[in-house]
MILUMSE-109223 format. One line per 10 residues: their letters; for each residue x, y, z of C-alpha. Coordinates in steps of 0.2 Angstrom, whole numbers. Layout:
! residues N
A> X,Y,Z  ...
//
This chain:
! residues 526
XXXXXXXXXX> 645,428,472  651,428,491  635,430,497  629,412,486  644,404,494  636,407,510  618,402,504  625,384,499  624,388,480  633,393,464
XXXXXXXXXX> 640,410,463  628,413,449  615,413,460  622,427,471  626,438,454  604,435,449  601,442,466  610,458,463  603,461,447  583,457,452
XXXXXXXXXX> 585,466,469  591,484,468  582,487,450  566,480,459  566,485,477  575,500,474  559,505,465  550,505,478  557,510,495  553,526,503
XXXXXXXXXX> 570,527,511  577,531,494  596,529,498  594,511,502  601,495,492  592,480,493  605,467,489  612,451,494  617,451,515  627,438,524
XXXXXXXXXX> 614,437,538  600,432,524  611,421,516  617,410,530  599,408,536  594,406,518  609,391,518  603,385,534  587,381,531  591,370,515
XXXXXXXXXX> 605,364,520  599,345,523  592,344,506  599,333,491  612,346,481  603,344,465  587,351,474  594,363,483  594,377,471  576,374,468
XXXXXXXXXX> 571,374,487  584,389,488  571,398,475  555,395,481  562,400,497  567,416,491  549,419,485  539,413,500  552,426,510  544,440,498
XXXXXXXXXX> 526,434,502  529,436,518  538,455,520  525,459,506  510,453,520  521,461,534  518,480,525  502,478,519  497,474,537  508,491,542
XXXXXXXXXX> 519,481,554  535,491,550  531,499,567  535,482,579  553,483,571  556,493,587  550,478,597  568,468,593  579,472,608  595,483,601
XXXXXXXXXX> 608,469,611  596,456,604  602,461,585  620,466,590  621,448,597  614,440,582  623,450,570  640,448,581  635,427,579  631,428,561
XXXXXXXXXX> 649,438,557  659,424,568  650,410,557  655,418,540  673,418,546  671,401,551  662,396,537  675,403,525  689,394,533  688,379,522
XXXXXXXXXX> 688,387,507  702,402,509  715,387,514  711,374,499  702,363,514  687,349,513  681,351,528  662,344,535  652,347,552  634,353,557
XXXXXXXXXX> 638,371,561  653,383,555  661,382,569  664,364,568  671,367,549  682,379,558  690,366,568  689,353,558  699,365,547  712,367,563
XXXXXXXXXX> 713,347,566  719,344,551  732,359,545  742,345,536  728,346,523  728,364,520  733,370,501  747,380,499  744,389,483  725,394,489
XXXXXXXXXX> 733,400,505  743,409,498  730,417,483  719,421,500  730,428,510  737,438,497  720,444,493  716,449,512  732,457,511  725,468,496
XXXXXXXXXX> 709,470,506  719,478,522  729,488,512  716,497,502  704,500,514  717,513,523  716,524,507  706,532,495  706,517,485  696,506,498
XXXXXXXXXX> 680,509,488  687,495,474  697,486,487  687,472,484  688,470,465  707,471,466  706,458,478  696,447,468  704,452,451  723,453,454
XXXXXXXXXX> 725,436,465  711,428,450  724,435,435  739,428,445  730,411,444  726,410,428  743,417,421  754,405,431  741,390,431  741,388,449
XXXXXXXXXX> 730,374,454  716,380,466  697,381,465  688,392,454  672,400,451  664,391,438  671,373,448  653,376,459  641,378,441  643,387,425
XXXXXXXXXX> 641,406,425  625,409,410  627,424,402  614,438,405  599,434,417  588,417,414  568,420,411  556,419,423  552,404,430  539,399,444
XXXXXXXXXX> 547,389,460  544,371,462  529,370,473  536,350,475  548,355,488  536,365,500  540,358,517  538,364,534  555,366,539  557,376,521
XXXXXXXXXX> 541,388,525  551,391,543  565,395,537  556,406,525  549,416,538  568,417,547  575,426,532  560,438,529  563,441,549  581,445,549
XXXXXXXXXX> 580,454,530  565,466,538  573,470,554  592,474,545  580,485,532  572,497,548  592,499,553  596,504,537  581,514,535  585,525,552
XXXXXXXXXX> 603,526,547  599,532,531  586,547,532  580,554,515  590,568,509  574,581,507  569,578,524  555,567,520  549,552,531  553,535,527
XXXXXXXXXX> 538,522,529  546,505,537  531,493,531  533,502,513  551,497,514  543,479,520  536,479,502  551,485,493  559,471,500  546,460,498
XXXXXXXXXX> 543,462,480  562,463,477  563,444,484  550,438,473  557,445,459  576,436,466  567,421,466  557,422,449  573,425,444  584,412,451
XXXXXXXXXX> 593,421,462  594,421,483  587,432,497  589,451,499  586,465,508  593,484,512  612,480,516  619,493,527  637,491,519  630,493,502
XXXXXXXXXX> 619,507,506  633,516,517  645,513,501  630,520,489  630,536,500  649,538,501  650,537,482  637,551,480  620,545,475  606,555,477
XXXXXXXXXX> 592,545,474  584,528,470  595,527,455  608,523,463  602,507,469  592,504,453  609,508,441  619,496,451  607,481,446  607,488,430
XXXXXXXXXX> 627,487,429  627,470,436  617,468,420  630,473,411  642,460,419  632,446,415  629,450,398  647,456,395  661,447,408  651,431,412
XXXXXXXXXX> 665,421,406  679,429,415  667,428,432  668,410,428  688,411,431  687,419,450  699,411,463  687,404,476  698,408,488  697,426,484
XXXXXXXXXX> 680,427,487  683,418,506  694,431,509  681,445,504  669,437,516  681,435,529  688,454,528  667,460,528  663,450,543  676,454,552
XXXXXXXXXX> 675,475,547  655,472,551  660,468,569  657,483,581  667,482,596  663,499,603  644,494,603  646,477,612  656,485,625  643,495,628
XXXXXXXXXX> 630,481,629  642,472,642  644,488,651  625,492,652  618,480,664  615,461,667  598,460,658  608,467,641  624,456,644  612,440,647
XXXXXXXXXX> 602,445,630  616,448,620  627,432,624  611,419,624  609,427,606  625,425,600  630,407,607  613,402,599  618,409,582  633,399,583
XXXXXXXXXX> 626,383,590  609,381,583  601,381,565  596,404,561  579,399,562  579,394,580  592,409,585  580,420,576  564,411,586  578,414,603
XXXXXXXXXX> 582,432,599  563,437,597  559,425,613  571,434,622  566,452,614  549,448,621  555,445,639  565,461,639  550,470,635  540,463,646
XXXXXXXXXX> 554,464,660  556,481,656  537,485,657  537,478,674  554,487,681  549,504,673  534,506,683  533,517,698  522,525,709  520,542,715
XXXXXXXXXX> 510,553,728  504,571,721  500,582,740  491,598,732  494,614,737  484,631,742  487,639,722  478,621,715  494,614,710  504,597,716
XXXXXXXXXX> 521,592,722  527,574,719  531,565,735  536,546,737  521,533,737  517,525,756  517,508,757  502,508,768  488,520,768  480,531,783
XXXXXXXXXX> 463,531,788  451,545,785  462,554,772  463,558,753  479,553,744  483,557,727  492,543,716  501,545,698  508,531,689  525,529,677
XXXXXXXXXX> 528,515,665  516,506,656  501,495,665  500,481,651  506,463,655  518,464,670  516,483,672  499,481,679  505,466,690  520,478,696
XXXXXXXXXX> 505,491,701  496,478,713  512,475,720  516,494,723  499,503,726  500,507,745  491,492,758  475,500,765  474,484,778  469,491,794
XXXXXXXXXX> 467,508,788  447,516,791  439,525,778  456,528,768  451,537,748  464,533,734  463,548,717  472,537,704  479,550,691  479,540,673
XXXXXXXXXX> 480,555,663  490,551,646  483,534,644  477,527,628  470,511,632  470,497,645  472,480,644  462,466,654  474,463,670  474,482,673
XXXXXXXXXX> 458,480,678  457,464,688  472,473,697  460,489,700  445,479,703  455,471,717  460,485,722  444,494,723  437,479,733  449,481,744
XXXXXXXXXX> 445,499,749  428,498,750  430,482,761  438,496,775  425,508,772  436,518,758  435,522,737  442,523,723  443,537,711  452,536,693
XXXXXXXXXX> 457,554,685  462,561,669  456,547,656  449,557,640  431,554,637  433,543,624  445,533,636  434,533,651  419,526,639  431,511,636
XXXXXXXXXX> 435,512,653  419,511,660  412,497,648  426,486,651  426,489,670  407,488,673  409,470,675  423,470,687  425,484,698  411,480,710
XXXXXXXXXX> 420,493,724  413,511,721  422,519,708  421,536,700  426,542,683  432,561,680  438,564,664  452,575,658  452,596,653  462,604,642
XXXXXXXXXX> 470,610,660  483,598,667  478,593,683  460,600,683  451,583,684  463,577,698  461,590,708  440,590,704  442,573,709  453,578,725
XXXXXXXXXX> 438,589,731  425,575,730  436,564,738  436,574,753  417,580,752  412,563,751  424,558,766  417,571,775  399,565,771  403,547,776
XXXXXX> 410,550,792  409,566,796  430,570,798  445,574,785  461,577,787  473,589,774
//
């Protein structure tokens, strides 16, 4: 229900989710232990990206939203891309999630003090909230607090497992017995008993800014489902699948929406409380929609009668506990690039629609990929010795004339990497005759500015009288290597393809160098 608060929606809504999600997903994932439910960071984006729509469509746009979201995790596994999760930057997410958590609290402000209050983010809610205390509603102030109270309470004992149902059922009964005057449940739509049927979204309300959004919410419900699924491993040692997860989560949102209800994906509070409690397998997810069932069927009345300010203090005590203070310190302590990624995330998660501070975070995850591709990379000289082995030296900047040097490379030569390599692979300007033994061994593949950068490179020797040679490729590499490089490396080049023995084709390669030097010019030196 707290979770449809946040989407914009009736509570009902919320309650569909958790019946359609768990029994559906929870069918499906290979991480067994996980619970795909209702997740604040879905819901605001879910909230967000309908939020300019008339009220009476908004349900309907929420919907079909929900559905489109499912399309798009579904698509997402099928085409295995589970694997890029890994891609989001760590201070990226904790930023996000850090923004998302201050936004819930903000959000929630108007509602746990009996406020009215309007503005384009929640953080302008909050201070709308703060500009105008003279407004705020005793009795639900009271009802909220008291229900915090319960919350804080509870959750330093054994008891903190039903924390919040005492906090939603004691302060509620209090309301209802004394007939204290605050906002209920039922105030934003009737609660129907037991689940509606299947319905088909209204196509009618496809937009761009709806198909956006969409694509938001699958983002941040397939990136919180990887976290869950590494925190969660499978008890019996078995491997989890991230794109099969991509499709338990997608199929669960497309049943959410068929069904009425709003976005959801693997919750890690709900997954870490369905461990804590003892399940063993996907049952536990799958009874817990089936429960919910239950509630609909049984209690949808008395759902009705929840104290809304209740459910504000639920929120507020979540987000709040979600925060990981430890975690961020350890971002800020890490290093600039980190602090930069992690603050620019979570101001735009307070200041901007969650569409665009998704499209900032994964912008921004993007950079420090790249950043770090072109950082990482470094160069190394291998001088051999008499028993045929080599000893790692620092690179020169400049090479000398009529000598063999041997070269390895760390770090990856995509993108900036290969740039990073021009810049780094020693000056041969003024040098005579100089050979260079590029050691690539462990390489998989190479992309097209790696070899413009070796091209130029090659040019460059042979422009001094010098060569290039390129060690350790496997021979299905160095066929790739060759066909892509035909066109390009106009300077002598020469292949030598890896052995089962580490640093057999670099020291083959070491030898010709010096027999051809000692052809070309007659002299060599060790």
């Amino acid at each position: 229900m707290a979770a449809a608060v946040l989407a914009g929606v009736s509570p009902a809504h919320g309650l569909y989710a958790c019946v359609a999600g768990p029994i559906a997903g929870g069918s499906l994932t290979s991480t067994r232990l996980m619970v795909i439910t209702t997740t604040g960071a879905a819901a605001l984006a879910a909230g967000s990206a309908v939020a300019d729509l008339d009220p009476a469509d908004r349900p309907d746009a929420l919907f079909l939203l929900t559905v489109l979201a499912g399309l798009v995790a579904v698509v997402a596994g099928l085409a295995r891309l589970g694997r890029h999760t890994r891609f989001v930057s760590h201070s990226v997410m904790l930023g996000f999630l850090t923004g998302v958590s201050v936004n819930i609290v903000a959000g929630q402000l108007p509602d746990l003090v009996g406020v009215e209050a309007s503005g384009s983010t929640p953080i302008a809610k909050a201070v709308a909230v703060f500009g105008h205390l003279s407004r705020v509603d005793v009795p639900s102030l009271l009802v909220g607090v008291a229900a915090l109270a319960m919350l804080v309470g509870s959750s330093r004992t054994r008891f903190g497992v039903v924390g919040a149902v005492v906090a939603l059922v004691v302060p509620t009964a209090v309301v209802a017995f004394a007939s204290i005057d605050v906002a209920l449940v039922h105030d934003g739509g009737a609660i129907e008993s037991g689940v509606p049927l299947p319905a088909l979204p209204d196509l009618s309300l496809l937009s761009l800014d709806l198909v956006v959004g969409a694509v938001a919410v699958a983002a941040i419900v397939l990136v919180q489902g990887a976290g869950v699924s590494e925190a969660t491993p499978n008890r019996d040692g078995s491997r989890a699948d991230t794109s099969r997860d991509f499709i338990a989560q997608g199929v669960a949102n497309i049943a959410s929406g068929l069904f009425r209800g709003q976005p959801v994906g693997g919750s890690v509070g709900q997954t870490a409380l369905n461990v804590a409690v003892g399940a063993r397998s996907r049952w536990g997810s799958i009874w817990a929609g089936v429960w919910m069932l239950v509630v609909l069927v049984a209690f949808s009345g008395l759902v009705g009668l929840v104290a809304m300010p209740t459910l504000a203090a639920v929120l507020v005590f979540a987000a709040i506990g979600s925060l990981r203070p430890r975690e961020l310190l350890t971002v800020l302590r890490t290093g600039r690039v980190s602090r930069i990624a992690m603050i620019t995330t979570f101001l735009a998660t307070l200041f901007l629609p969650v569409a665009a501070a998704i499209g900032v975070g994964v912008a921004l995850s993007l950079l420090l990929q790249l950043n770090r591709e072109a950082l990482d990379l470094a160069v190394v000289r291998l001088v051999p010795r008499d028993d045929g082995r080599f000893v790692e030296r620092p690179a020169p900047t400049t090479l000398a004339g009529h000598r063999v040097i041997v070269l390895d490379v760390y770090g990856s030569l995509f993108y900036a990497g290969a740039q990073t390599l021009r810049a780094r692979l020693p000056d041969p300007t003024g040098a005579r005759s100089p050979v260079v033994v590029l050691r690539l061994r462990g390489r998989t593949s190479f992309g097209a500015t790696f070899f413009v950068v070796v091209a130029d490179y090659a040019r460059r020797l042979d422009a001094v009288g010098g060569r290039l040679y390129v060690s350790g490729l496997r021979p299905d590499v160095a066929a790739a290597f060759r066909r892509a490089g035909g066109a390009l490396l106009s300077g002598p080049v020469r292949v030598f393809e890896s052995t089962d023995l580490i640093g057999q084709s670099t020291l083959a390669a070491y030898r010709d160098a010096e027999a051809w030097l000692v052809e070309h010019d007659g002299r060599t030196h060790p």
